[in-house]
N, C-alpha and C positions, 0 to 999 in steps of 0.2 A: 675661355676668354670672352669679357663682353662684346658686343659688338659697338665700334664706332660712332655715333651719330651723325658725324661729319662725311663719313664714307657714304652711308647711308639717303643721306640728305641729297648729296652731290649725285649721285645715283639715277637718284626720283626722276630729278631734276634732268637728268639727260637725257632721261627715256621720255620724259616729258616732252621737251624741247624737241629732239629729235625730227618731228615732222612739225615743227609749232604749235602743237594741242592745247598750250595753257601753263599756267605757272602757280607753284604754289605756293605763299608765305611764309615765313618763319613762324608765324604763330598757326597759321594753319596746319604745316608740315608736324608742329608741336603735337598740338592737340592728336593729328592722324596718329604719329606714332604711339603717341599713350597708351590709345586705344588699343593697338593692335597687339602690343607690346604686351598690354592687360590680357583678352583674346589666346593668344597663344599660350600667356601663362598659363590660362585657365583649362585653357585644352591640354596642356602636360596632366592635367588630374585624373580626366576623362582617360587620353592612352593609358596611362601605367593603372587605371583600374579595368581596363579591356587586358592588357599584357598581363596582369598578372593573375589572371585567370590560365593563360595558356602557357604549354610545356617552357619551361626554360631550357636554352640551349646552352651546352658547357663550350662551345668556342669563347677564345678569348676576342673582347670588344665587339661579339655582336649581338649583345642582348640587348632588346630590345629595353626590357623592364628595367635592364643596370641604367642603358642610356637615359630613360626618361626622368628616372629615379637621380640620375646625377643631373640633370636639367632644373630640377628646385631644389636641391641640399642648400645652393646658396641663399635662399633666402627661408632656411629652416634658423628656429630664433629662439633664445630663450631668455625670461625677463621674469622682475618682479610685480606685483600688482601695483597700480598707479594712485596717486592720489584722487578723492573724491573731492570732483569740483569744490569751489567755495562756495559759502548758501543749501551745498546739498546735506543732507541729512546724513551719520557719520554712524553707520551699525558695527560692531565687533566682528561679524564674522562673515561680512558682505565686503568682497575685494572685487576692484575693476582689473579686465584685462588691460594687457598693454597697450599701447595707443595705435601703433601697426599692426598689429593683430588682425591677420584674413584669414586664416582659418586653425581653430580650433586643435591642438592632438592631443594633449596632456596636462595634468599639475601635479605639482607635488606638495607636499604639507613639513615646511619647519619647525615644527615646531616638535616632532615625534620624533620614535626614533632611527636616525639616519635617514630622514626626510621620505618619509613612504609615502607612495604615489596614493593619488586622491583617486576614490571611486567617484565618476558622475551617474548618480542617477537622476528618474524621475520622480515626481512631487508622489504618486501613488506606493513606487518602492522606500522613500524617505517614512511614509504613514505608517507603511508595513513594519520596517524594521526598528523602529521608536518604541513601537507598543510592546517589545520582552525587552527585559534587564538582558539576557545573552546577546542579542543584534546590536546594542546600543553603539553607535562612533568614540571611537577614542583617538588619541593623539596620535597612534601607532597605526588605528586603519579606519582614516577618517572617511569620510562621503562628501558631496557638493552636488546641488542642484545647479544646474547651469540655465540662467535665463538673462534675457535684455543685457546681453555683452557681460554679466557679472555671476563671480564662485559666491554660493553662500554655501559657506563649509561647516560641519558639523564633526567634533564638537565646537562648541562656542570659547573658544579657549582666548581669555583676557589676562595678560594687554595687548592691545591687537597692534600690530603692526603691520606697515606694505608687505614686508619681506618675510612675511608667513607664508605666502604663498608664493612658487614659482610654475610659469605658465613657460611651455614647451608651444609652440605654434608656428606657422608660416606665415611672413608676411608679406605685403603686397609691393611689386614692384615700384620703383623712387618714377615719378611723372619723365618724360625724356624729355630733356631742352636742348635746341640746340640756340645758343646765345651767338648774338654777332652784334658788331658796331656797323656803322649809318658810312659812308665811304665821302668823298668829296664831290662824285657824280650819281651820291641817293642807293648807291651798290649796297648788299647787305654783304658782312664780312665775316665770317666765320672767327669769332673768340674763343682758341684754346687754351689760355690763362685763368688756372686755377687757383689762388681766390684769383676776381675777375680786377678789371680796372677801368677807368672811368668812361663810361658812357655807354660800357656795356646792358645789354635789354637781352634777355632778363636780368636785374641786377644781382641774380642770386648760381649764376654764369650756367654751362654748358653741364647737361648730366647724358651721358651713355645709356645706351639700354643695356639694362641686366641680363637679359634672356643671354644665352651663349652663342656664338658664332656661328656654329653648325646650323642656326635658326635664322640667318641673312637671308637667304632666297628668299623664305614665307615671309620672313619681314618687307622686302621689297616687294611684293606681289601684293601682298596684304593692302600697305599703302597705295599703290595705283589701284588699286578696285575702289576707296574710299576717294582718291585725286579725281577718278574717274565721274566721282557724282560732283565733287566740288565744282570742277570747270566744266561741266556738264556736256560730258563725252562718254556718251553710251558706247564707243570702239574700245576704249580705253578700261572701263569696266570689262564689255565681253572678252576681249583679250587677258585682262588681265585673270578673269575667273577662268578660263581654259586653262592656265597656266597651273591655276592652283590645284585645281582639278587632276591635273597630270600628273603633278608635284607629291599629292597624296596616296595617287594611285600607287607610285611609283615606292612610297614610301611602305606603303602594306602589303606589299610582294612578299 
């Protein structure tokens, strides 16, 4: 389950307050979360490549590697290749990834048969394998150099279309807003109406953070170590990094 923004927010805000250390904006609070929210994602990659190096354990629900592994499924993505801007130049066998696209796993090629996965290699292995009739790509076990966001796939097989290729990837967490309208006493209010209504800021209304709930704590900590520089409360930081500190410890037991 994602985690709330509005929970989250209100949170901050009380540990903030608390002894009066400072306060932090909606757009502030915005921006903090994004971050952290990005952050965190990124370190899901780091664990589950530390985890899955080491023994798996057969109890149920406490593997580590399942958990972490189930931490990005939801934003594992599969799509076709995109149109090449207007103005740009239009090659047959040059397709853009999709437009969320953060990282990279796979393609597969339509055009063969029963869409067999695309080998990527590099520009030296592409030289190699060109030079005998036996290595040459064909429809059934094509190749693609992967450079500057873009498959240039081999063979050159016309008429080209988006949907020759389909790209398997992760992508990047949606920005977290938490939207509110302007109160009668300048109050900022928390807008949980989705689509939003008038007067609402941002006009594009409230998004949640994707990370899962099990990831609240480090989401609150995370943002008070960054609140901590905003309102310029060096307690607030060192508090807040012992915390996390402990948090991690605790977690690699």
């Amino acid at each position: 389950m994602a985690i709330n923004v509005n929970t989250i927010y209100t949170t901050v805000l009380s540990i903030l307050n608390k002894e009066q250390r400072g306060y932090l904006t909606p757009f502030e609070f915005n921006q903090l979360a994004t971050q952290v929210q990005l952050e965190i994602f990124e370190k899901f990659f780091e664990d589950y490549n530390q985890y899955i190096r080491m023994p798996k354990t057969d109890v149920e629900f406490a593997s580590r590697m399942d958990h972490i592994r189930e931490e990005f499924q939801i934003f594992e993505n599969t799509g076709n290749s995109i149109a090449v801007p207007a103005g740009s130049a239009q090659t047959n066998n040059v397709y853009n990834q999709p437009s969320d696209l953060h990282r990279f796993g796979s393609a597969t090629f339509n055009k063969g048969l029963n869409s067999p996965p695309i080998e990527i290699i590099s520009n030296r292995e592409y030289n190699s394998i060109k030079l005998s009739p036996l290595t040459q790509p064909t429809t059934n076990f094509p190749v693609a150099k992967y450079q500057q966001d873009k498959l240039t796939v081999f063979p050159n097989s016309a008429p080209y279309a988006f949907s020759d290729v389909t790209f398997n990837y992760i992508r990047k967490p949606k920005d977290v807003v938490w939207a509110y309208t302007v109160g009668a006493l300048g109050q900022y209010i928390f807008n949980n109406s989705n689509p939003v209504g008038a007067g609402v800021i941002p006009s594009t209304g409230y998004v949640d953070f994707e990370i899962s709930d099990s990831q609240q704590t480090d989401v609150i900590i995370e943002i008070l170590k960054y609140a901590g520089v905003v309102i310029r409360d060096p307690q607030i930081v060192q508090s807040a990094t012992q915390l996390s500190s402990a948090n991690e410890a605790n977690t690699k037991r």
